[in-house]
C-alpha positions in Angstrom: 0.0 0.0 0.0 3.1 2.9 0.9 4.3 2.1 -2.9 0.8 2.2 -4.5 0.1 5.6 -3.0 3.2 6.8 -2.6 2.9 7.5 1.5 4.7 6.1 4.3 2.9 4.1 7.2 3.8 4.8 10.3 2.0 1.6 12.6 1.6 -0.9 15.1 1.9 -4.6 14.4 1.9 -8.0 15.9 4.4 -10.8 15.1 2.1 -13.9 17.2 4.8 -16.3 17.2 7.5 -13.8 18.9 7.8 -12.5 21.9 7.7 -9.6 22.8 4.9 -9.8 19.8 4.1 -6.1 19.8 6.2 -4.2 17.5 6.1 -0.6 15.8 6.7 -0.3 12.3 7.7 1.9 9.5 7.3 1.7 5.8 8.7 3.9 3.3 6.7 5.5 0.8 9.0 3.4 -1.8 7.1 0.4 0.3 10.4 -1.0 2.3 10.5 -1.6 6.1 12.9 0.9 7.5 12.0 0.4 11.1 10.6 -2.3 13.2 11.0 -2.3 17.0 10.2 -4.6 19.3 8.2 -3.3 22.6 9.9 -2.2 25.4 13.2 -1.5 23.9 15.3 1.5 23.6 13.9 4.0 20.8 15.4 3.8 17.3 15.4 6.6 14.4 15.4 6.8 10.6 15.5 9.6 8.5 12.7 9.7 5.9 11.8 12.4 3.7 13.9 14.7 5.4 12.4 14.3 8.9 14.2 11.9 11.8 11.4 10.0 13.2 10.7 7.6 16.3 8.2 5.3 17.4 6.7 4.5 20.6 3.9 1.8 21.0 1.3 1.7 23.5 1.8 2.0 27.0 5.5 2.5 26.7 4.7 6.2 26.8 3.8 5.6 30.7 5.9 2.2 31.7 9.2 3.4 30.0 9.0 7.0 28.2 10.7 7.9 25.0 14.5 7.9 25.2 17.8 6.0 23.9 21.0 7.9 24.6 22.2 6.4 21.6 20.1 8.4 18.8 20.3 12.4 19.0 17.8 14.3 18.2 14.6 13.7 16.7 12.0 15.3 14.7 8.8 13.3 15.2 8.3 10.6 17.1 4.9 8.6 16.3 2.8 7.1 18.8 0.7 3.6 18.1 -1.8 3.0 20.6 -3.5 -0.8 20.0 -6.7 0.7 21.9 -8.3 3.2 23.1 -8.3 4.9 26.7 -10.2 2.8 29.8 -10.8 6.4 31.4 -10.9 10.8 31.2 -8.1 10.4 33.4 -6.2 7.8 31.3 -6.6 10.1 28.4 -5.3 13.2 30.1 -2.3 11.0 31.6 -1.0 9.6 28.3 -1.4 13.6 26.4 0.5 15.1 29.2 2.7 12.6 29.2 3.2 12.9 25.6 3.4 17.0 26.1 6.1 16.3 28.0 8.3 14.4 25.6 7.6 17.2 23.1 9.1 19.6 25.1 12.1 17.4 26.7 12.8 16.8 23.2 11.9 19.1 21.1 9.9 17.4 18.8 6.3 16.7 17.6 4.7 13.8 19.1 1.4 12.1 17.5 -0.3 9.5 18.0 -3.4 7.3 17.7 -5.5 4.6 18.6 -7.8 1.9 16.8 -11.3 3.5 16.4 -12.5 0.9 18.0 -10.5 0.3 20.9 -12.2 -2.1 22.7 -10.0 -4.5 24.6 -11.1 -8.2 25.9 -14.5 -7.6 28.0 -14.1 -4.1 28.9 -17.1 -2.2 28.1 -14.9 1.3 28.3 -12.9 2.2 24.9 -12.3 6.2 24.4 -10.6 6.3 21.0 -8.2 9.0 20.5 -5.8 11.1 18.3 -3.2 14.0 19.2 -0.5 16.0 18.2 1.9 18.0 20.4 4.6 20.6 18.5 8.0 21.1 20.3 6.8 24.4 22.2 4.3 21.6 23.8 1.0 23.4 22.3 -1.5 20.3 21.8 -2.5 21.5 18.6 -4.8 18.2 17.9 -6.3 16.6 21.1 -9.6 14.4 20.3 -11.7 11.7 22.0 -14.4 9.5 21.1 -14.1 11.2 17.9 -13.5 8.6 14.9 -13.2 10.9 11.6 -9.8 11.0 10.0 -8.0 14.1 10.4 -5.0 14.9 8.0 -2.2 16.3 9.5 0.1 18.1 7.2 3.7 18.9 8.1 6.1 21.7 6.0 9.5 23.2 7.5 10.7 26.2 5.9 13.9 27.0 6.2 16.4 24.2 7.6 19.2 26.4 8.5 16.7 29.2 10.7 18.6 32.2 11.6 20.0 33.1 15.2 16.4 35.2 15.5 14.1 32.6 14.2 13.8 29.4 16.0 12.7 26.2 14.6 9.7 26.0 16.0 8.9 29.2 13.8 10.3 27.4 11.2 7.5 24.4 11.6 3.9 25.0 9.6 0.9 22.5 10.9 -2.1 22.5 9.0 -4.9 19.9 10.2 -8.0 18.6 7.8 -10.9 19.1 9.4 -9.8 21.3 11.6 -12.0 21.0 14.6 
């Protein structure tokens, strides 16, 4: 599908007869694997269309953060969540949480969950979708709101001047917007 459209995907996965089977995954939009990571280990990076990007999946936002002294900086780091929230407070948790990388490092953090997140008998799924720019401004924050939204993502300038910082630099544009 990433060659036929020309797009990379950016996802979760699961390998059954591995463990840990959880794994984040991405595809280039030439349609080759240029990241897969295993759950619970250290972040990894790759530089795709000009952007370094990470992945976190699931609850290592809260049982490990985002982090691998190994990798530098990053300029995205994409968030797979299997399913939705169990609860308000959940939801706020894992978006301040994810506020918090943003600003640590300096980079936009997204991420979403199934849109229908419902998980073995629990009758409590809040499907969600955010995005957080490096300032930490939660410029997407939804719940229990299942229409896609098309994030666009344009930096001007890579080299900004001493005056202008990157974040400047950075143009969001989200369709719908609200």
């Amino acid at each position: 599908m990433a060659a036929e459209y020309g797009t990379m995907i950016v996802s979760g996965h699961r390998r059954l007869d591995e463990r840990p089977k959880d794994r984040s995954i991405i595809i280039s939009k030439a349609g080759e694997i240029v990241l897969e990571k295993a759950k619970y280990t250290p972040a990894e990076t790759v530089e795709e269309q000009g952007w370094v990007i990470s992945t976190l999946l699931c609850d290592e936002l809260i049982l490990q953060g985002f982090g691998n002294e190994n990798i530098g900086n990053v300029d995205i780091v994409m968030h797979s969540i299997g399913v939705g929230m169990f609860s308000e407070e959940q939801y706020s948790e894992w978006v301040e949480e994810a506020r918090q990388i943003a600003l640590k490092h300096q980079c936009i953090v997204m991420g979403t969950s199934h849109a229908d997140g419902s998980y073995r008998d629990s009758e409590i799924s809040i499907p969600i979708a955010y995005c957080i720019i490096p300032d930490g401004e939660v410029v997407l924050a939804s719940r229990s709101d299942t229409r896609t939204r098309t994030i666009l993502l344009h930096r001007g300038n890579t080299d900004p001047s001493p005056q202008e910082s990157q974040e400047k630099q950075l143009k969001i544009s989200i369709d719908p917007s609200s």
